[in-house]
N, C-alpha and C positions, 0 to 999 in steps of 0.2 A: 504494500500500500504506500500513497507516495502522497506527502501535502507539498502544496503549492501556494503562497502567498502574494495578493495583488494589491496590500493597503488596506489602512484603514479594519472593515473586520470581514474581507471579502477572501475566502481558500478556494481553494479546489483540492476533491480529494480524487486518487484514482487507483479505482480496488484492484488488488490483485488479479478482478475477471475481466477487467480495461472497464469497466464502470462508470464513467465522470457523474460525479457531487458536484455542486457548486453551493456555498453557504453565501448569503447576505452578497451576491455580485454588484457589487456599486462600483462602476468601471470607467463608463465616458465622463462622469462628471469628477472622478477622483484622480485628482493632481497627482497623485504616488503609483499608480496603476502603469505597468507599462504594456498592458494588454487593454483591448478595446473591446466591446461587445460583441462586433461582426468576429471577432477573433476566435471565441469560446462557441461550445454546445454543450449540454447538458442533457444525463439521461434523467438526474434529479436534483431539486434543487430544495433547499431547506432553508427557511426564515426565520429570524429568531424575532421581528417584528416587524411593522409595516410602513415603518418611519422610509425618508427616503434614502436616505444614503444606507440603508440594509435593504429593503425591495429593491434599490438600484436600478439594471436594467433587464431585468428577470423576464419583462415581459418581451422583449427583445432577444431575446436568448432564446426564449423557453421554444420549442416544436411543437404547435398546439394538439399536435396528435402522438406524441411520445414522448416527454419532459412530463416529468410528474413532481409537481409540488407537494412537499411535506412541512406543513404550518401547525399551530393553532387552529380550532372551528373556525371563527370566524374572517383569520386571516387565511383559512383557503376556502371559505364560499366568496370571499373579493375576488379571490383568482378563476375559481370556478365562473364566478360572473361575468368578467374576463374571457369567456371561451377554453377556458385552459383544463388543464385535469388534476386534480390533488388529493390528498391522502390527510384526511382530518382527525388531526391528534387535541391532546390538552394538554395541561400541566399534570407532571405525575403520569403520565402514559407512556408505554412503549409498543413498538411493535418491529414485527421482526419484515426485513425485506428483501430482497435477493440477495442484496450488496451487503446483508448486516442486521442491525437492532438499533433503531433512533427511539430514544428516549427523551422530553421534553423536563427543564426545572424550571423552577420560580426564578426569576429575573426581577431586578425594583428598577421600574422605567417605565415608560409611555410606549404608544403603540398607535399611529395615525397614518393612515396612507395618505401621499401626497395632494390627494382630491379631497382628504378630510372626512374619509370612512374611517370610523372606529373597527381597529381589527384585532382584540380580543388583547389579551394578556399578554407582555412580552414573555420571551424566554430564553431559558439557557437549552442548551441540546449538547446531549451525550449521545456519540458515536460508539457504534460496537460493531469491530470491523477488524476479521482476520487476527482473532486473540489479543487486540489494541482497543483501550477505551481512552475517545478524545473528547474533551469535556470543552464545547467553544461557550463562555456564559453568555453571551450577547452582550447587548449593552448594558450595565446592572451597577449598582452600585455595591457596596460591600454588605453581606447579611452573614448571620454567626449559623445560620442551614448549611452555609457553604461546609462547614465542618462534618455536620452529616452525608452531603456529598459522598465528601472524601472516605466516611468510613463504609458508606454501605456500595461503594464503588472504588475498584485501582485504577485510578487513574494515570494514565502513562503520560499525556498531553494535555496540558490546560492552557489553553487561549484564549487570554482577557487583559482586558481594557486597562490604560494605564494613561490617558490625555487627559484626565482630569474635567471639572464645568458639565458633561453631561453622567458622567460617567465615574467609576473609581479613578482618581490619582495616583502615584505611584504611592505611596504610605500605605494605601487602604490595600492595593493590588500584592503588597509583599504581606499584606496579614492575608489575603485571600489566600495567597500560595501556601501558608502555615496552614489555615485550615484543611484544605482541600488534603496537602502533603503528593502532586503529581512526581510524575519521574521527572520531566522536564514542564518547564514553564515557558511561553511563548508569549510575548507582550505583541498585541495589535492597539486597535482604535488611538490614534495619536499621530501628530502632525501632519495630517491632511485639512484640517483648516489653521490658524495661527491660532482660536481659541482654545485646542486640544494638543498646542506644544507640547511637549515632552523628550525627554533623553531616554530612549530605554537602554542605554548601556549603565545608565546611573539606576535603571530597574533591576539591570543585571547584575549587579556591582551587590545590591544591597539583598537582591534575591539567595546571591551564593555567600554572603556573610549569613542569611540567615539559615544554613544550610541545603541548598537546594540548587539545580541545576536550571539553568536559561539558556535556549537559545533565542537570540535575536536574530529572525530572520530579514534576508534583503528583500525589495520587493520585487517580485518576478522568481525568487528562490523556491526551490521544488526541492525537497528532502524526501529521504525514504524512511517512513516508522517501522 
């Protein structure tokens, strides 16, 4: 299985059986992206909510006849309404899929598609995929469940938010990493606008003082878990 990062909290995963994921694709409008929309396809694509810079440009991607969205209820009857096709989860759900087992968590955020539909609860998503669980929390802020996470899940991958104003800050995202306790820790959402600055190498810095492994990936970087 191989992740790939394009900015901000936008992956692609590609499973072991050629697969493609795509989590939160926000591409044409994200200054850190060196891939563009027309670029990408997707057999599935997963939301963690409906804001715009995580819908992105999914509708643009997606193949209305083979791209299958996996959301929240109400953030995939948007996409269903949409003409598209999706797979409606909740918070606390999981289910199993060719590629795997997506699992949805509590997120503390907002949830508004760009037209101003309310699209249900954000959230975090756990990935279970080829004996690897990747934990992406969306956009969230810091909560003391993240500790349950981590106990009732191993987590190998944890990809969270570290720009601060809408989101955890780097202080809150190195107490996230102690809850959760992943193998590796992966800092997204940050410096794609000037409000959400950040250093993550000072996330990485403080991540492996408090014992734990980071990497910082580049954008365009594709690693194999």
């Amino acid at each position: 299985m191989k992740l790939r990062y394009f900015g901000h909290s936008a992956f692609q995963v590609t499973t072991d059986n050629s697969k493609i994921i795509l989590i939160d694709p926000y591409l044409d409008g994200n200054p850190l992206s060196p891939v563009k929309s027309k670029d990408l396809n997707a057999d599935y694509i997963i939301l963690s909510h409906g804001h715009g810079d995580h819908l992105g440009d999914s509708f643009k991607i997606a193949d209305r006849a083979k791209t299958l969205f996996i959301c929240v209820n109400e953030l995939a009857n948007y996409c269903i309404s949409k003409g598209f096709k999706a797979h409606n989860m909740h918070i606390g759900g999981g289910h199993n899929f060719d590629f795997g087992r997506v699992k949805f968590t509590i997120a503390h955020h907002g949830s508004m598609t760009p037209d101003q539909t309310y699209s249900g609860e954000p959230a975090g998503i756990i990935l279970s995929i080829s004996g690897k669980n990747v934990y992406h929390t969306g956009d969230t802020g810091l909560f003391y469940d993240m500790k349950l996470i981590g106990e009732l899940n191993t987590i190998n991958y944890m990809l969270l938010p570290i720009g601060d104003n809408f989101t955890m800050g780097i202080t809150d995202a190195v107490k996230a990493v102690e809850f959760v306790h992943p193998d590796i820790a992966i800092p997204m959402h940050y410096n794609t606008f000037p409000v959400i600055k950040a250093d993550p190498l000072e996330f990485k810095t403080k991540v492996e003082k408090a014992g734990f492994k980071c990497k910082v990936m580049d954008y365009g970087e594709e690693i194999t878990l």
